[in-house]
C-alpha positions in Angstrom: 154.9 104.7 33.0 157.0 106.5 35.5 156.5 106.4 39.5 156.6 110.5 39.5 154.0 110.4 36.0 151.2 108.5 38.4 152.1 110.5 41.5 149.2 113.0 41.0 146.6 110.1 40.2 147.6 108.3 43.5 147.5 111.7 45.8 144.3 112.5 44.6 143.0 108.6 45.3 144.4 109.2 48.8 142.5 112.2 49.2 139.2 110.9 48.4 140.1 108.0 50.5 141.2 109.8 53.5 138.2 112.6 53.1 136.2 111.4 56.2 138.8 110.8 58.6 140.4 114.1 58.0 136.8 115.6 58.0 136.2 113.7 61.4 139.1 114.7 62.8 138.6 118.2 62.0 135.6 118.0 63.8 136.1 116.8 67.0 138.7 119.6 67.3 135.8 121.9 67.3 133.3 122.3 70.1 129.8 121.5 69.0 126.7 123.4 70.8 125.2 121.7 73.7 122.4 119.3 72.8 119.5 118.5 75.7 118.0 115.4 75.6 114.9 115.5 77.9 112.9 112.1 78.3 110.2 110.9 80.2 110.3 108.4 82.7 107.8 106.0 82.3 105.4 106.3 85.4 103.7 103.3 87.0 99.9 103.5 87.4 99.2 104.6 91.0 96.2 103.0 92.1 96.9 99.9 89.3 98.6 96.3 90.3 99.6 93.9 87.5 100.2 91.3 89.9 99.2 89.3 92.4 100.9 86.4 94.8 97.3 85.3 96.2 95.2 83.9 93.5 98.2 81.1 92.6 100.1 81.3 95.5 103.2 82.7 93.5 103.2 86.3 91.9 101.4 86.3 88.7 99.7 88.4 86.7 96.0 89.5 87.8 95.0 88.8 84.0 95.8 85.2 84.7 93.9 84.4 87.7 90.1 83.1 86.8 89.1 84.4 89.7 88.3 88.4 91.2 91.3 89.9 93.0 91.1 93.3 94.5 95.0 95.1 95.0 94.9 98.1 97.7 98.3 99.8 96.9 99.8 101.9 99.1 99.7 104.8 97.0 95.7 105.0 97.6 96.3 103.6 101.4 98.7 107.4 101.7 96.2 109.4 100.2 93.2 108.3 101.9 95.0 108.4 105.7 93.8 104.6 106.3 95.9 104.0 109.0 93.7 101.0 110.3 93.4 97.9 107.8 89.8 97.8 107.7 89.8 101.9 106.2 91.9 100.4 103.2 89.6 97.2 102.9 87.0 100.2 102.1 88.4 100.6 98.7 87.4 96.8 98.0 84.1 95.6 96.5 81.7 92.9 97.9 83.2 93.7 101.8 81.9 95.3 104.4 83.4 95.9 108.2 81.2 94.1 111.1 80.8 94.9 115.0 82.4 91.8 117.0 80.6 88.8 117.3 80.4 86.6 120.3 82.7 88.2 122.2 85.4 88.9 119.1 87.3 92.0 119.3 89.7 93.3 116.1 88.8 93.3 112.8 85.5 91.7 112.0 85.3 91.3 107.9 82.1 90.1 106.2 83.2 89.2 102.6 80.4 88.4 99.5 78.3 88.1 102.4 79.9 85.5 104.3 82.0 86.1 107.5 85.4 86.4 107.1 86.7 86.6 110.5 89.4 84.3 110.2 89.9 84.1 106.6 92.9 87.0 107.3 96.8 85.9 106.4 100.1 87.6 105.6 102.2 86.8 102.5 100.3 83.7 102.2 100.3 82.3 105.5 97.8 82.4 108.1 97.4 85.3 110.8 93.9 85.1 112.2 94.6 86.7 115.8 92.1 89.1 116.8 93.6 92.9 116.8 93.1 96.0 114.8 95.6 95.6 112.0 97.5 98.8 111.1 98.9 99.9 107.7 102.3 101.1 109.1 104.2 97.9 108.2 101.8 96.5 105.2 102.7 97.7 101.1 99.8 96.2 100.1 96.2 94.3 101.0 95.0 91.5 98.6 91.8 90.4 98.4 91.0 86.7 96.7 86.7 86.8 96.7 84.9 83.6 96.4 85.2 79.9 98.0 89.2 79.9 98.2 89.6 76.5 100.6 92.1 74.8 97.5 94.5 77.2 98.2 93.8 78.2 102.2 92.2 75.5 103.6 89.3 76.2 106.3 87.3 79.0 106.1 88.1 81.1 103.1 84.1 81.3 101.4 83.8 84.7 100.7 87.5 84.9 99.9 90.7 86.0 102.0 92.4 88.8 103.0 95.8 88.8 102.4 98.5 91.6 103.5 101.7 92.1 101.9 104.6 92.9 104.6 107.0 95.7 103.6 110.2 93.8 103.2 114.0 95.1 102.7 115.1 96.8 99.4 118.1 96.8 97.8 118.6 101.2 98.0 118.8 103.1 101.2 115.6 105.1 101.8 114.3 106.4 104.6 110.6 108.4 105.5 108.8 109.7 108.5 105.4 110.5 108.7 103.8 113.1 111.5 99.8 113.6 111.4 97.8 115.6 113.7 94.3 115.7 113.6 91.2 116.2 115.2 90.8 115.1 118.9 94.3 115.5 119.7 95.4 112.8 117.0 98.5 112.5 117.1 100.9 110.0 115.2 104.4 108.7 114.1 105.7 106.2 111.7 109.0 105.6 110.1 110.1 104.0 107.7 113.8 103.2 106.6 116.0 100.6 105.3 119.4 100.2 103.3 122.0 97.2 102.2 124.7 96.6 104.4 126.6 94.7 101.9 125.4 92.4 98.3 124.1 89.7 100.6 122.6 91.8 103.4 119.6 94.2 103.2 117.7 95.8 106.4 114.2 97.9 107.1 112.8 98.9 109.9 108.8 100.3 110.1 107.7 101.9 113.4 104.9 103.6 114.8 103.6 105.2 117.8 99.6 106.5 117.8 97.8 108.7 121.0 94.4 109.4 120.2 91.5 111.0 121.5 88.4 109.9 119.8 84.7 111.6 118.8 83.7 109.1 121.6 83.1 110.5 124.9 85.9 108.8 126.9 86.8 106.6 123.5 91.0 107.0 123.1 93.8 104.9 121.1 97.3 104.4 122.4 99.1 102.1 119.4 102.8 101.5 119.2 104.5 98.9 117.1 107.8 98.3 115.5 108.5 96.0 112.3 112.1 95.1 111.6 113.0 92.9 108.4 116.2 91.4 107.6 116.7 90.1 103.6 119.8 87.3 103.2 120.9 86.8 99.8 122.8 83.3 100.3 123.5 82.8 97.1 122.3 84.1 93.5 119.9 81.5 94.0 118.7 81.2 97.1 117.5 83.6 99.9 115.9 84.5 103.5 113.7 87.1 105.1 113.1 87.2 108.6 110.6 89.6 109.7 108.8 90.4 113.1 106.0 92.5 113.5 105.0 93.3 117.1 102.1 96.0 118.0 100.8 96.9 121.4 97.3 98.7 121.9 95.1 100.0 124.8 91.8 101.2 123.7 87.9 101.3 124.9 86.0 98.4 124.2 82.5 100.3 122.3 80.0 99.4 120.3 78.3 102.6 120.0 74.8 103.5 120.8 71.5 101.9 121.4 68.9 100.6 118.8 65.7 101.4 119.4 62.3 100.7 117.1 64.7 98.8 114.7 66.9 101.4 113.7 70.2 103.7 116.0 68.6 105.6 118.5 68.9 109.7 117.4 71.1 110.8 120.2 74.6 112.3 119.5 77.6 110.5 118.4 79.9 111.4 120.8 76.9 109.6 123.7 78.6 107.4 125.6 76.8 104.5 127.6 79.6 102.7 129.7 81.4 103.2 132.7 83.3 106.0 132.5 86.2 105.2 135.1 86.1 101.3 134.4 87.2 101.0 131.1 89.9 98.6 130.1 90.8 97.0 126.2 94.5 95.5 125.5 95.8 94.1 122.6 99.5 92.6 123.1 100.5 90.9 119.7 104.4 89.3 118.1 104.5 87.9 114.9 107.4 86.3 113.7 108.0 85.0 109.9 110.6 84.0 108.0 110.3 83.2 104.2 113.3 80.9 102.4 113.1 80.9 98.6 115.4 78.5 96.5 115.9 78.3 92.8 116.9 74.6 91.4 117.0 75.7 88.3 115.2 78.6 86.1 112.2 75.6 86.0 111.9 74.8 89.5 111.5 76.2 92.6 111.0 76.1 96.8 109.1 78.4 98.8 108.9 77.7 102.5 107.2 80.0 105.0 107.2 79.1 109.0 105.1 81.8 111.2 104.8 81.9 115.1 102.3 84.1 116.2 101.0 85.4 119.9 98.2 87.7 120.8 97.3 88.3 123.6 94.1 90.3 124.6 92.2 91.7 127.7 89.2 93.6 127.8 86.0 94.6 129.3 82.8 94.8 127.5 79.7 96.7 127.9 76.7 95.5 125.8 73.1 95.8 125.6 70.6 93.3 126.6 67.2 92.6 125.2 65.2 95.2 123.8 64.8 99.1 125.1 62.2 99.5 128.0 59.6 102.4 128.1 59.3 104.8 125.0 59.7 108.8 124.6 62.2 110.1 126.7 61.2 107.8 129.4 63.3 105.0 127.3 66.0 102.7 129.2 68.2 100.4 127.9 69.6 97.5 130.3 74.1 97.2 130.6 76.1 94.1 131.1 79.4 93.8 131.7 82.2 91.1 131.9 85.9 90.7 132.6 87.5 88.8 129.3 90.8 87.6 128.3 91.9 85.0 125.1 95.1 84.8 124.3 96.1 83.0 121.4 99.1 80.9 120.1 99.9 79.9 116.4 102.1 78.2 114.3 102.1 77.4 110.9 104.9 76.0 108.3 104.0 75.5 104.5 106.2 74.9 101.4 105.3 75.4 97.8 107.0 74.3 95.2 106.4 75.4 91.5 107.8 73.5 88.5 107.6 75.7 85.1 107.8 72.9 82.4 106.1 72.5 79.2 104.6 69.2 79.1 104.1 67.9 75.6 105.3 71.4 73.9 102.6 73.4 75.9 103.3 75.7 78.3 102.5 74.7 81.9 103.0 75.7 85.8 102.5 73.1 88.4 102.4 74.2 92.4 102.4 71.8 95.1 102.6 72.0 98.3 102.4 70.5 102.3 101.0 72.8 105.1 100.8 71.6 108.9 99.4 74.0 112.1 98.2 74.1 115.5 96.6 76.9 116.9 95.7 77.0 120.9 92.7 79.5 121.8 92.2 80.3 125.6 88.7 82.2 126.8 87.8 83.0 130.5 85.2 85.2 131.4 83.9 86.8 134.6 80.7 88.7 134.4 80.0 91.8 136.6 76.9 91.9 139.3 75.3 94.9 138.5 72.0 96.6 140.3 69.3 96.8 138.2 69.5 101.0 139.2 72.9 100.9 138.1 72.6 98.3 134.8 69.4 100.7 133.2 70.6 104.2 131.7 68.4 106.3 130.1 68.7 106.2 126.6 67.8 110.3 125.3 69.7 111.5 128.8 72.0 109.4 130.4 73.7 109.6 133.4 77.0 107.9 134.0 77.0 105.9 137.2 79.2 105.0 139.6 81.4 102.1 139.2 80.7 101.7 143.2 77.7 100.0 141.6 79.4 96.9 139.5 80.5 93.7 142.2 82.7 91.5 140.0 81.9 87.9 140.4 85.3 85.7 142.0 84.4 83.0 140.1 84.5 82.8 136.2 81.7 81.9 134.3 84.0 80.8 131.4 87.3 79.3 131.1 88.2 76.8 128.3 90.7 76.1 125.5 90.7 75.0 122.2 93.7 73.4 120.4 93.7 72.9 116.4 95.7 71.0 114.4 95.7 71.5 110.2 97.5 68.9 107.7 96.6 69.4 104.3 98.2 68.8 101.0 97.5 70.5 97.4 98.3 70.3 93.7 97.1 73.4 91.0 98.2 73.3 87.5 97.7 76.1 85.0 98.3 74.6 81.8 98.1 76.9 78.3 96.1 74.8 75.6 96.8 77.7 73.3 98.7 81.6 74.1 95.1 82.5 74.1 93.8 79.8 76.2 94.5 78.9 80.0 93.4 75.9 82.0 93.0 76.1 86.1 92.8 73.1 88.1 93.6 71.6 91.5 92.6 69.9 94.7 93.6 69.7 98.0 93.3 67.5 100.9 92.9 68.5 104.8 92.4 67.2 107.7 91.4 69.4 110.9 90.9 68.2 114.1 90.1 70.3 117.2 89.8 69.6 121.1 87.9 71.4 123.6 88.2 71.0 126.8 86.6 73.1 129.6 87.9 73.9 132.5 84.7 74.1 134.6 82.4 71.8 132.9 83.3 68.2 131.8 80.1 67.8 129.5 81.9 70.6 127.6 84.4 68.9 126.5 84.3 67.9 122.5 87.0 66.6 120.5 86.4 65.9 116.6 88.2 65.3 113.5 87.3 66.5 109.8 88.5 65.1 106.5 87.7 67.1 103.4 88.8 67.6 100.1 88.4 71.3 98.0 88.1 71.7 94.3 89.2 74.3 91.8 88.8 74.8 88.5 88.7 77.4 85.9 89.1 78.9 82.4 91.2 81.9 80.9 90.4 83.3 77.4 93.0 86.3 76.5 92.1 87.1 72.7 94.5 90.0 73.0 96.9 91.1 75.0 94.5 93.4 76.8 91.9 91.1 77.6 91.1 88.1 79.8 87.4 86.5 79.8 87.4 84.2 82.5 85.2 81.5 84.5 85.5 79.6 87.8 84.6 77.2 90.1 85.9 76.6 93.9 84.6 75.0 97.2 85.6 75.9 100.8 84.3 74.3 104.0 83.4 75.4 107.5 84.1 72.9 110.3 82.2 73.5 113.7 85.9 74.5 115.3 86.6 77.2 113.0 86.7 79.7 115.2 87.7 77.9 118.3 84.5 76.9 119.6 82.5 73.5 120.1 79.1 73.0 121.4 76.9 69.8 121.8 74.5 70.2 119.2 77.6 71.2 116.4 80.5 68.9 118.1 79.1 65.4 115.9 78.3 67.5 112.8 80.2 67.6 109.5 81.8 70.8 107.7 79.2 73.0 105.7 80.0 73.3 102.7 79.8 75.8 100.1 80.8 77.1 96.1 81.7 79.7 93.9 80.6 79.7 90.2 81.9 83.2 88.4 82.3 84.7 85.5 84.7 88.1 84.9 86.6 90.1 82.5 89.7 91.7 83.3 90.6 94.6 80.8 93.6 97.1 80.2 92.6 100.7 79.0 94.6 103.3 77.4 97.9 101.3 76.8 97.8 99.9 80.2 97.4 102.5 82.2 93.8 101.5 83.3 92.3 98.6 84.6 88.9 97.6 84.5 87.2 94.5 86.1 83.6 93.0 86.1 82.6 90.0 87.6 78.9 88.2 88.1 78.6 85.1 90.7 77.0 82.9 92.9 78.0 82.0 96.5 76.3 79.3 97.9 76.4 77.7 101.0 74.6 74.2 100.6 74.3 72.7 104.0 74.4 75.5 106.1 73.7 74.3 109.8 70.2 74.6 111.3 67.4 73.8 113.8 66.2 70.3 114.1 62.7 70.9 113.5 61.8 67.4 115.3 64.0 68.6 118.4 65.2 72.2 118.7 68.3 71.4 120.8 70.1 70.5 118.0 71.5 71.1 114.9 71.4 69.7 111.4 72.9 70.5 108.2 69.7 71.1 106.3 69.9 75.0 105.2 71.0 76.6 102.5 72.1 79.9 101.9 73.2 82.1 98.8 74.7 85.2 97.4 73.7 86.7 94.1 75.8 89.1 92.8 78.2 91.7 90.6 81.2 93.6 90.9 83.1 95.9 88.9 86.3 98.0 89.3 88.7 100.9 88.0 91.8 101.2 89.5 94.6 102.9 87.1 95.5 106.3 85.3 93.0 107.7 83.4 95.4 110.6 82.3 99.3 111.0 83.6 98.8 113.0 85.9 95.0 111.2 86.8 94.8 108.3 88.9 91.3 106.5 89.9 89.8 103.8 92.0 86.4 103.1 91.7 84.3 100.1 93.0 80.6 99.0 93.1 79.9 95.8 94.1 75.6 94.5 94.1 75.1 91.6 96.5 71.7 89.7 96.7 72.1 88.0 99.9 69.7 85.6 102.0 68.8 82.4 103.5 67.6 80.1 101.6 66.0 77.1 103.1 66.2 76.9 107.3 64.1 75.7 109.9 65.8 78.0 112.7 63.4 80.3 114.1 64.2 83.8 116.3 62.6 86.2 118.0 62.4 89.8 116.7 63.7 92.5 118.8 61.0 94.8 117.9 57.8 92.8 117.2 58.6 90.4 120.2 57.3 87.5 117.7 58.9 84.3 117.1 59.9 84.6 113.1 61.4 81.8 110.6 64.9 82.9 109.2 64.0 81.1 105.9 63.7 84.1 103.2 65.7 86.6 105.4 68.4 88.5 103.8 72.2 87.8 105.4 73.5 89.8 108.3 75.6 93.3 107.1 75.5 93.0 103.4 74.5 96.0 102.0 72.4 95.3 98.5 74.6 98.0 96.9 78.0 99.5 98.1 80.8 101.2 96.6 83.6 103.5 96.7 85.0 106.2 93.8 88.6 108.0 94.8 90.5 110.3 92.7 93.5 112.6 92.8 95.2 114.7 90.2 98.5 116.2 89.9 97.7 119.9 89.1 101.3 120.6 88.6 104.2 118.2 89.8 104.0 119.6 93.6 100.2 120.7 93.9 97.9 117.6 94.4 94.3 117.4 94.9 92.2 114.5 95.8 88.8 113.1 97.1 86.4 110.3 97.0 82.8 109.4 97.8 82.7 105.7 99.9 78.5 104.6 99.9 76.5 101.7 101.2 73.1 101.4 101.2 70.9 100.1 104.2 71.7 96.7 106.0 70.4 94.4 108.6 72.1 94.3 111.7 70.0 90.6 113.4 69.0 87.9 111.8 65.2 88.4 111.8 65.7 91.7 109.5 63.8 93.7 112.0 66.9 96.0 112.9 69.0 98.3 110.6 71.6 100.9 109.3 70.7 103.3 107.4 72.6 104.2 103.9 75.1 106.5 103.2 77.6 108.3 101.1 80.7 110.1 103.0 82.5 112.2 101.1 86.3 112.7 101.8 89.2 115.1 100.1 93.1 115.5 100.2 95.4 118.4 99.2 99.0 117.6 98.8 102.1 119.6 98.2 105.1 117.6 97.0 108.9 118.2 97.4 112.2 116.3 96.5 112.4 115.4 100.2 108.9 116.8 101.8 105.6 116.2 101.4 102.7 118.3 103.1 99.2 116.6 103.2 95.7 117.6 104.0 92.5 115.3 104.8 89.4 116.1 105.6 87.1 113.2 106.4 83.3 113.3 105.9 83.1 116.8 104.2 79.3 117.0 104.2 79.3 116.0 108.4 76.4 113.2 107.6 75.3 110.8 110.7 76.1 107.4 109.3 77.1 103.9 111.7 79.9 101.6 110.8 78.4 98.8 112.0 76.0 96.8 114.5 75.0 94.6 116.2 71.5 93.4 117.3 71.5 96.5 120.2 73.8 98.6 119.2 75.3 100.6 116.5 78.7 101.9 116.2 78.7 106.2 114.9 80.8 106.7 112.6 83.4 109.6 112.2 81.8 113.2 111.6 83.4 116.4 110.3 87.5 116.0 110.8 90.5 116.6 109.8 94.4 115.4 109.5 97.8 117.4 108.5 100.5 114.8 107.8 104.3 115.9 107.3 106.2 113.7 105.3 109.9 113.7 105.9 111.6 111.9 103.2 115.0 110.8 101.8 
C-alpha cells in the first residue's frame, strides 16, 4: 500500500487521538461563569475544653484523666463579666467562696468541702499569696477535685485551682475592653500581642479598675499589667517569660451582723466600721518563666521557676461574741487591728515525660523533682477602743468617731514562718488495650517549717514531715465518645500548711485524707457537648482534735467525710447554642471528734461530732446559656443557686439559699463588640459568705455596658 492510500486512515487516528486536547484547549479560551464555593468553618465549642494540663501535669485530653476536671473558658468568663476569679470559680461544681479565716484576706475557696486556701497555682506551679485574683491576664481556670497531693504536694484534698496565663501567640491581635456599671464602675483592660520575628513573639494584658461599691464607704482601686515574652530557640526548644504584677486598695468588710443564728435584716448597703479609718492594700509581682525541650518526638523537659511577692496591709473590723440586747435595742461589739503579712516564694520544678511503648503497649511516663521555700511574716497591733465607741446598734447605727480608737505602740503579734518543700514523683499511664487505660504514681515530700516569734520564745516551733501520696486509677473508653472511669488519691495536711505553728499541733503528724470516685465523661452530638457525672467520697481519717483526757492539746483522732455527686454540661447544644450547666450534692460532716464549742446562740457547750462541715451547701449549682440570634445579636443568661449553709462549727448560724438570676445582650461586629449585663435580675437578698458574726451581702439589682474594641 501507498503512504498517500493510508493518509485518510492515519488523519482520522490523529483526530480521535488529539479530540481532548483540542477540546481542552478550546475551552479554556472561553470564559466559564463564576462558580461560589461557600463553606463553613468548623466552630469550636464555646463553653467546651478537650483538654487539660492539670490532671497529668502535661496537656491531655479531659477523657483521659480518671479524675473530675472542671475547664472555665474564657468565652463564659466574657459573657458573665467575672472580672474577679472567684465569679468564674462560680461556674464550677462542688466549690463554694468563703469569708477570710483567721485573719486571711483574698480569695478564700472551700473545695468538696475541704478548705482550699492554699491549694491555688498557675500553669502548674504554686501561687498561694493571699489577693483577689483578677481574670484580666488568665485564658482559663482549671479545677482538679479530689485528694491531688501525687501531683501537688501539701494541701490539695478537695482538689486545686489552677489558672492558665495568657501567653504570646503567633498573629498580631489586639482588644480593649471599657465597662461601666453601676456605682460608678468603671474599668479598662487591654489586650495585645504580635511576633516580632519566627523566634520572637510578645503580649501585653493590662488593666486599671475604680469602683464604687453597694457598700456604704466599700470602693475598689485595681491596676495591673501582664507582659509575656515567647522565645522560640530552636524548632525544639523554647522560653516564656511572664510577669504579672497587680496593685489594689480596697475596704477590708465582712458584711453585716448575725443575730439569732441567721444575717441580721437590715440593708445591704449598712455599713458597721469606721468610716474615715479604713485602710486594705494588696501589692503583688509574680515572675515565671517556663523552658520546654524536645529530645526527641519521645521525650521531653519541662522546667518552671516562679518568684513571687505579696505584700499586704490592712485594717480589720470584726465582731465579737454574740449580739447584746434584742429588738431594736440590739448591739453588736467592734474590734479592730492594724495587720500586715507579706509574703515571699520561690519554687522550681521540672517534668519530664517519656512517650514509649513498653512491650508493644502504649505508655506515658512523667517524672519529676520540685524544691521551695516560702517565708510568711504576720504582725499585728490591735486598737483600744471604749466600750461606747466598740458597741453600735445593730437596726440603727451610728458611725462614730475615729477620735474614739487609741492604737496600741506595741504589737500583739509579730512572727515568721519559713517553709521548705523537696519532693519527688513518678505517674505512668499505661494502655493495656485502646480501650483500656492504667493510672499510677507516687510521690515523695518532705516539708519542714520554722516558726519563730519575735515577742515570745515558747512560740517558737520547728518541725519536719516526711510523707508519701498515692494515685491510682482506671480508664474504660468503649468508644470514642465515652470514658468510664475510677480513682483513688491521698493528700496530706501538715500543721504549717498555712504558715502557722502552735504548741498543741507543732509535735503532731500530717492528717491525712482520700479520694475514691467514680465518673463518666461523655461527648454529645458529634462532639459538640460534653457531659460529666461523677459520685465520691472524701475522707479525712485523722483529722486533728481535742484530747479528751487534757483539752490543751491536740490529737489526731477525728475523722471527717464528704459524700457526694456532680454532674456537668459544658458545650454546644446547637451552632449557634452554647451551655454550661453544673449541680454538684455534697453530704458533708464530722465524723468522729472529741472537740467541743460553744454555740453562739444557745450559749451551750456542744460536741462537733455529727456536725455538718463549715460553708458547704448540701446542693449548689449553676446553668448559663447564650444564643446567637443572628451572627451580631446575642442573648444570654444564667441562674447560679445554693442552698442553705452553716457559717460556725456548732451549726447554730447560717445563710440562707438562693437562686440569682443574671442575663447578657451582645451585639457583635468585625472589630466591635457592645455588651450588656445585668446581675441579679429578680433583686433577691442573698450573702456570699460568713463567718461566725457576720455575713457578707451580696450584689443586688445592677448593671454593666462593656465596649469591646477589637483588631
Amino acid at each position: 500500500m501507498k503512504y498517500y492510500t493510508k493518509r485518510p486512515l492515519m488523519m482520522a487516528i490523529a483526530a480521535l487521538i488529539n479530540a481532548p486536547y483540542i477540546e481542552a484547549a478550546e475551552i479554556t479560551n472561553k470564559t466559564l461563569p463564576e462558580v461560589k464555593v461557600k463553606a463553613a468553618v468548623e466552630k469550636e465549642p464555646a463553653y467546651k475544653a478537650d483538654t487539660s494540663s492539670t490532671g497529668l501535669k502535661f496537656e491531655a485530653p479531659i477523657r483521659d484523666i480518671p479524675q473530675s476536671v472542671s475547664v472555665v473558658k474564657e468565652e463564659l468568663i466574657k459573657s458573665q463579666n467575672a472580672f474577679n476569679l472567684r465569679d468564674a470559680l462560680k461556674n464550677v461544681s462542688g466549690l463554694t467562696i468563703a469569708a477570710g479565716e483567721g485573719g486571711r484576706t483574698g480569695d478564700s475557696i472551700t473545695l468538696r468541702g475541704f478548705a482550699a486556701n492554699s491549694d491555688t497555682y498557675m500553669d502548674g506551679a504554686k501561687e498561694n499569696g493571699q489577693y483577689f485574683r483578677d481574670t484580666f491576664f488568665i485564658d482559663r481556670a482549671e479545677v482538679l477535685k479530689g485528694a491531688s497531693s501525687v501531683l501537688f504536694g501539701r494541701g490539695s484534698t478537695g482538689g486545686v485551682i489552677n489558672t492558665i496565663a495568657k501567653k504570646p501567640l503567633k498573629t498580631t491581635h489586639a482588644q480593649a475592653d471599657f465597662t461601666y456599671g453601676n456605682y460608678d464602675f468603671k474599668r479598662t483592660t487591654v489586650d495585645a500581642g504580635t511576633a516580632i520575628n519566627d523566634q520572637v513573639s510578645v503580649r501585653l494584658n493590662a488593666l486599671y479598675q475604680d469602683a464604687d461599691s453597694y457598700r456604704d464607704y466599700n470602693y475598689n482601686d485595681r491596676w495591673g499589667i501582664a507582659p509575656s515574652v515567647k522565645l522560640d530557640i530552636t524548632p525544639d526548644t523554647d522560653l516564656t517569660l511572664l510577669l504579672l504584677h497587680q496593685e489594689e486598695k480596697s475596704v477590708f468588710d465582712y458584711g453585716v451582723p448575725m443575730i439569732g443564728g441567721k444575717p441580721a435584716n437590715v440593708p445591704v448597703n449598712q455599713f458597721y466600721g469606721f468610716k474615715d479609718d479604713l485602710l486594705q492594700t494588696f501589692d503583688t509581682s509574680i515572675v515565671t518563666a517556663i523552658f520546654n525541650h524536645r529530645f526527641n518526638s519521645d521525650f521531653a523537659v519541662r522546667n518552671t521557676s516562679r518568684y513571687g511577692n505579696y505584700d499586704r496591709e490592712y485594717r480589720t473590723l470584726l465582731f465579737t461574741g454574740a449580739p447584746r440586747g434584742t429588738g431594736a435595742a440590739a448591739t453588736v461589739r467592734r474590734t479592730q487591728a492594724l495587720r500586715e503579712s507579706p509574703q515571699e516564694n520561690y519554687y522550681n520544678q521540672t517534668d519530664f515525660t517519656f512517650k514509649k511503648p513498653i512491650l508493644g503497649f502504649n505508655n506515658t511516663l512523667l517524672f519529676g523533682a520540685e524544691i521551695g521555700w516560702e517565708n510568711f511574716t504576720f504582725r499585728s497591733k490591735n486598737s483600744v477602743i471604749p466600750n461606747s465607741v466598740a458597741d453600735i446598734s445593730i437596726y440603727n447605727p451610728i458611725s462614730s468617731p475615729t477620735s474614739g480608737l487609741r492604737r496600741a505602740n506595741d504589737l500583739a503579734t509579730d512572727r515568721i514562718t519559713r517553709t521548705n518543700s523537696i519532693a519527688g514523683y513518678v505517674l505512668d499511664q499505661f494502655e493495656i488495650t485502646p480501650q483500656w487505660k492504667l493510672l499510677a504514681g507516687g510521690r515523695y515530700n518532705i516539708f519542714q517549717a520554722k516558726q519563730d516569734d519575735h515577742l515570745l520564745n515558747a512560740n517558737d516551733f520547728e518541725r519536719t514531715d516526711h510523707q508519701w501520696s498515692r494515685r491510682a486509677g482506671l480508664v474504660w473508653q468503649p468508644k470514642d465518645w465515652q470514658a468510664y472511669y475510677f480513682s483513688y488519691g491521698t493528700s496530706f495536711n501538715p500543721s504549717a500548711e498555712t504558715f502557722a505553728l502552735a504548741a498543741n499541733t507543732a509535735n503532731l503528724k500530717p492528717e491525712q485524707n482520700q479520694n475514691l470516685e467514680v465518673g463518666a465523661k461523655v461527648d454529645l452530638f458529634d462532639g459538640r457537648l460534653s457531659a460529666t457525672g461523677a459520685l465520691f467520697r472524701l475522707e479525712k481519717t485523722n483529722a486533728r482534735t481535742t484530747d479528751p483526757n487534757d483539752s490543751t492539746l491536740t490529737i489526731l483522732a477525728g475523722e471527717q467525710k464528704t459524700d457526694g455527686f456532680e454532674f456537668g454540661l459544658a458545650g454546644d447544644i446547637l451552632p449557634d447554642w452554647s451551655l454550661s450547666a453544673t449541680y454538684a450534692y455534697l453530704d458533708a460532716e464530722v465524723t468522729k471528734s472529741t472537740t467541743f464549742a460553744t454555740g453562739l446562740v444557745s450559749g451551750q457547750s456542744q460536741p462537733l461530732q455529727g456536725k455538718r462541715s463549715v460553708n458547704v451547701p448540701q446542693n449548689s449549682g449553676v446553668v448559663w446559656t447564650s444564643y446567637h440570634i443572628t451572627p451580631e445579636w446575642e442573648i444570654g443568661g444564667g441562674v447560679f443557686m445554693a442552698s442553705s449553709r452553716f457559717t460556725d462549727a456548732v451549726n447554730e448560724v447560717s445563710l440562707p439559699g438562693y437562686a440569682r438570676l443574671d442575663a447578657t445582650v451582645a451585639y457583635h461586629q468585625k472589630h466591635y463588640d457592645i455588651q450588656i449585663n445585668a446581675f441579679n435580675l429578680l433583686d433577691k437578698v442573698y450573702y456570699e459568705s460568713g463567718q461566725n458574726n457576720t455575713a457578707l451581702p451580696a450584689t443586688p439589682l445592677s448593671g454593666q455596658v462593656t465596649v469591646r474594641v477589637k483588631y
